[in-house]
N, C-alpha and C positions, 0 to 999 in steps of 0.2 A: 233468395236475396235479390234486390233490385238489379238491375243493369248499370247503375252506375255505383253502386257499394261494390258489385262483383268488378266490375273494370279498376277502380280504385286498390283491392286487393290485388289485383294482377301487379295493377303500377308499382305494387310494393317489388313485385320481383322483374318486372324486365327494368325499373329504372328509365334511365335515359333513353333504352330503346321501345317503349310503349308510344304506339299513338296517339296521338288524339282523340279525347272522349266523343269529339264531334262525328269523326269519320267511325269512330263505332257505332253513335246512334242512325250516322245514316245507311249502312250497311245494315241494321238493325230496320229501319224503313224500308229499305228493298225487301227485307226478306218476309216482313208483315205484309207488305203490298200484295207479294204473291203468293200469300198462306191460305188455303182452300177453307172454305166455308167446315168441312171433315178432312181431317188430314186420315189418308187410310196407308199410304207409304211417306217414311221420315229416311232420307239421305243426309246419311250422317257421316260431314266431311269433317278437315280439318278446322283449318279457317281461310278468310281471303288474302287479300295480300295489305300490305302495308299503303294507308289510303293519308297522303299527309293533307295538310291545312292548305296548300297552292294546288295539289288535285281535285279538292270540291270549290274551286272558285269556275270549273270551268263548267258550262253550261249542258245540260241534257236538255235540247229542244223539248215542248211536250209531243205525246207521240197518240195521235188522234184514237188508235184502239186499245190507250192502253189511261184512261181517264184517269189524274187523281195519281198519276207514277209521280214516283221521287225527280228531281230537278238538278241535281248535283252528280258528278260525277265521283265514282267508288270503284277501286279497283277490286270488283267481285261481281260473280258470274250472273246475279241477276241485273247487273246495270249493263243496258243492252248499249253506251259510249265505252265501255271497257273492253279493247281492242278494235274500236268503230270511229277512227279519226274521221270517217268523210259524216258519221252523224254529229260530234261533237264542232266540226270545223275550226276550231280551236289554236292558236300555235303552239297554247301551252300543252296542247294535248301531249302527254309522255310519247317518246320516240318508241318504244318497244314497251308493251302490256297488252293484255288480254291472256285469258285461260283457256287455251280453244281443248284442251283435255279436258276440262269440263263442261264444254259444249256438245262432247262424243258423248259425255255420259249422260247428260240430259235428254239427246237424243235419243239414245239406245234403252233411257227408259220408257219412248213411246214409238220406238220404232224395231223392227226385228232386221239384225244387221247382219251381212253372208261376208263382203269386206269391207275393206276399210272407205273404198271408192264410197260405200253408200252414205257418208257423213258428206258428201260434197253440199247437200243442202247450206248447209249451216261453215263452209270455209270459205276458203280465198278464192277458188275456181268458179266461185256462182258471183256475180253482180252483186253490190252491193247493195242496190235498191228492192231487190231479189231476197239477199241472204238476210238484208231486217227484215222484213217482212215474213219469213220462213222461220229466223227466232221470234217475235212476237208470234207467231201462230203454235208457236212449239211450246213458249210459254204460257198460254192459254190453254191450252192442251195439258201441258201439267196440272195447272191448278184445275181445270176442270175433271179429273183425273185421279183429283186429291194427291198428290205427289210432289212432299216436300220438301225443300233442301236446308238444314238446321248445320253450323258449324262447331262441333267441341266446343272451338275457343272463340270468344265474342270479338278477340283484340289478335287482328296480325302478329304471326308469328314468324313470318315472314317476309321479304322487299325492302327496298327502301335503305339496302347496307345492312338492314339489321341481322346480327350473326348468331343468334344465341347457340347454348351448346344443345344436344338433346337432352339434357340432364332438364336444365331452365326448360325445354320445351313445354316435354311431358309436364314438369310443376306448372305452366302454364292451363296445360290441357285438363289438367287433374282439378285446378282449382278452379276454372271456368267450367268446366260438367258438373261438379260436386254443389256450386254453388250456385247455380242458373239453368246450365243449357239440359242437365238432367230432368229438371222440374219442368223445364220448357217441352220436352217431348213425354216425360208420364203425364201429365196437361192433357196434349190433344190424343193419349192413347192411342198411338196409330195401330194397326193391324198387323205391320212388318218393318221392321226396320235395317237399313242396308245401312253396314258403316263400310266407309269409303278407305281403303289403307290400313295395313297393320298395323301403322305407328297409333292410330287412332283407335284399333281395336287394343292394345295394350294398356290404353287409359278404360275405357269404357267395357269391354265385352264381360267382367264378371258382375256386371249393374244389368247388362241386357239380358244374358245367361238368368238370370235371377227376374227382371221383368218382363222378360217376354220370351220365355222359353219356347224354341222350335221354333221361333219366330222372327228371327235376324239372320243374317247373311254378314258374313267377311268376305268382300273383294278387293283385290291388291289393283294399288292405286295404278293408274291408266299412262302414267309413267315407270313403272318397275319392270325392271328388266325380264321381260318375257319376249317369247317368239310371237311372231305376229297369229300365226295361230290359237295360240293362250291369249291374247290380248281379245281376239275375236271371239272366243269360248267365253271370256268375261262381260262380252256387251252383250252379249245373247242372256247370260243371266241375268242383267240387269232387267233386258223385257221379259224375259219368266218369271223371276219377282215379281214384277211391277202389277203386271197382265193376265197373270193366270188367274 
C-alpha cells in the first residue's frame, strides 16, 4: 500500500491526534536521502516524534557534504536541525527536542563503545561546529556501511501532547508494518535486522522470526531501565551486529 493510503488508514485511528500527511512525507525524505545504494543492516525503530505544520516552516540551511538533503525541519533523527538550534537559528526553533538516544545508537552501530564518555562525539561537551561535522560523518558512514534506519510506524506516535493509550499504539504500529513498512524492508532484503525496543518487537518479531530467521536481534530501547553496564553490553551489540 502507498504511503499515503497507509497514513490515511492510520488517521482513521489516531483521529485528531495524527499528523500531518506532510511531516510524514518529509520524514519519509530524510529517510530515502540516506537509504544506501544495498541496505545489508535495517534498524527497526519505533517511529519519530510528532513533526507539526509550524515545525517544517523552519529552515535547514543546505549543508555542503550532504548535496540534495531535505530543507525542512523534522523532528527525527536523520534531520541533523533536530536538537541543533545553532544550525537551524531559528526562534521558532522548539525550546526542548532532539533524540540524542538515538544518536548513541547510531553511533554505536559504527563505533565499539567501553563507556558512555565515548559518545561525547556526537553530544553537548564537543562544539557544535565540531559535533555537526562529527554527525554528518557518522551519517555517511552509515550509509556507506549499508545501515538503515526504517520506523514501524510512518506517523508519530508520539510529542506534541499526543497521548494515545498502548492499546491505539500497537494498532497504530501493527497497521503501518502490515501495510507499508513491512514491504518496505522484504524490498531491500537486508542481511540483519535489529528492532529497536520490545514494544516494537511485540508488533513485528513473528514476521522477522518467519523472514529472516537467525537473523534479527531484540534490543531494549536505550532508555529502559537497565544499569549502566547493560546499557553498555547493548551498544557493544549493536557494533557486533552491524560489523561482524
Amino acid at each position: 500500500m502507498p504511503l499515503e493510503e497507509t497514513y490515511y488508514e492510520i488517521n482513521r485511528i489516531l483521529g485528531n491526534n495524527a499528523e500531518p500527511l506532510e511531516s510524514v512525507r518529509l520524514v519519509e525524505a530524510y529517510r530515502r536521502y540516506l537509504k544506501p545504494e544495498t541496505v545489508r543492516v535495517v534498524l527497526l525503530a519505533e517511529s519519530h516524534v510528532f513533526t507539526s505544520d509550524e515545525d517544517r516552516r523552519i529552515a535547514i540551511p543546505p549543508i555542503d557534504d550532504l548535496p540534495g538533503y531535505p530543507t525542512q525541519y523534522a523532528r527525527f533523527v536523520y534531520c541533523l536541525g533536530n536538537g541543533e538550534r545553532d544550525l537551524t537559528n531559528d526562534p521558532r526553533h522548539p525550546r526542548r527536542d532532539g533524540t540524542p538516544q538515538f544518536w548513541k545508537i547510531l553511533y554505536a552501530c559504527d563505533n565499539r563503545i567501553e563507556n558512555l564518555e565515548d559518545f561525547r562525539p556526537v553530544q553537548r561537551g564537543t562544539s557544535f561546529p565540531q559535533r555537526l561535522r562529527n554527525k554528518i560523518h557518522l551519517l555517511k558512514n552509515l550509509r556507506a556501511k549499508e545501515i538503515w534506519l526504517v520506523d514501524a510506524s510512518i506517523v508519530a506516535v508520539y510529542g506534541n501532547g499526543v497521548n494515545v493509550s498502548r492499546r491505539i499504539r500497537t494498532e497504530v504500529l501493527r497497521k503501518s508494518w502490515e501495510s507499508y513498512t513491512k514491504l518496505v524492508v522484504i524490498s531491500v532484503n537486508p542481511e540483519r535486522v535489529i528492532c529497536v525496543g520490545k514494544g516494537v518487537a511485540r508488533v513485528v518479531e513473528n514476521d522477522l522470526q518467519a523472514l529472516f530467521p537467525g537473523r534479527y536481534e531484540v534490543i531494549p530501547q536505550p532508555n529502559a531501565r537497565l544499569s549502566s553496564e547493560e546499557h553498555i553490553a547493548n551498544f557493544q551489540r549493536y557494533f557486533e551486529f552491524c560489523c561482524s
